[in-house]
N, C-alpha and C positions, 0 to 999 in steps of 0.2 A: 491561500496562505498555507505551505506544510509547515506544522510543528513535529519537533521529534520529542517525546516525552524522555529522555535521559534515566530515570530508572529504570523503567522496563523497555523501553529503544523500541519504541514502532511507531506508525504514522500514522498522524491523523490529519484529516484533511479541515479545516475551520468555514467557516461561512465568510461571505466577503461581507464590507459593512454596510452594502446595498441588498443583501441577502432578506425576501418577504418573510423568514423564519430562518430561524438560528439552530442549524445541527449539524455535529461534527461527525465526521465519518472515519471513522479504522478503514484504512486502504491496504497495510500490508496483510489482506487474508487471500484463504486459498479461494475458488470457485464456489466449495461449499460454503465458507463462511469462518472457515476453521482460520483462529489466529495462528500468525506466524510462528512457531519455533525456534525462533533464534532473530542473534541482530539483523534490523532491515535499515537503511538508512541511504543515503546519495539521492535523492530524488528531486524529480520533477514534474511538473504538470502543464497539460496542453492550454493553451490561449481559454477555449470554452470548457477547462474544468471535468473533462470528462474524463480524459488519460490521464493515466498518474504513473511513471516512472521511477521503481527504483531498486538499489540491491539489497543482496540479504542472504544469510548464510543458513537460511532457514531450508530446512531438507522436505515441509509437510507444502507447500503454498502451491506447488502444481507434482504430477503423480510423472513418475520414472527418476524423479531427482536425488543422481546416487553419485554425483561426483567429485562430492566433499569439499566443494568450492562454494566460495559465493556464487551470486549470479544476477544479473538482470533480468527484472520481469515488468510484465508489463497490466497495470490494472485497471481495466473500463468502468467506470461507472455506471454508464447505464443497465447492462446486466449483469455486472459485479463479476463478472469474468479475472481470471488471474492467467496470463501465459508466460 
């Protein structure tokens, strides 16, 4: 399940209610860990919960992004990757 928190507009990702432990996860960051700067929102996520899909007009979440758009990215879980 993504929630989008509405005050400060980022995503987190919830545990399902078969989940062995309960922890939510901030998906819109960059590689390092660094949250996003700016709105991220439109998302989705793959069948097994690893991918997570979405945009964001956030300029910090992968490095060369200078072209004032939004944009779609793409975030793995398993090594916390952002592209």
């Amino acid at each position: 399940m993504i929630g989008v928190l509405t005050s400060a507009v980022v995503l987190f990702l919830a545990p399902s209610a078969s989940a062995a432990v309960a922890v939510t996860t901030r998906v819109n960051v960059s590689t390092s860990g660094t949250q996003g700067a700016g709105e991220s929102n439109g998302s989705s996520i793959s069948v097994d919960g690893r991918y997570v899909a979405f945009t964001s007009g956030a300029t910090n979440l992968v490095a060369g992004d200078t072209n004032g758009r939004r944009d779609i990215f793409l975030h793995d879980r398993q090594p916390g990757t952002t592209e």
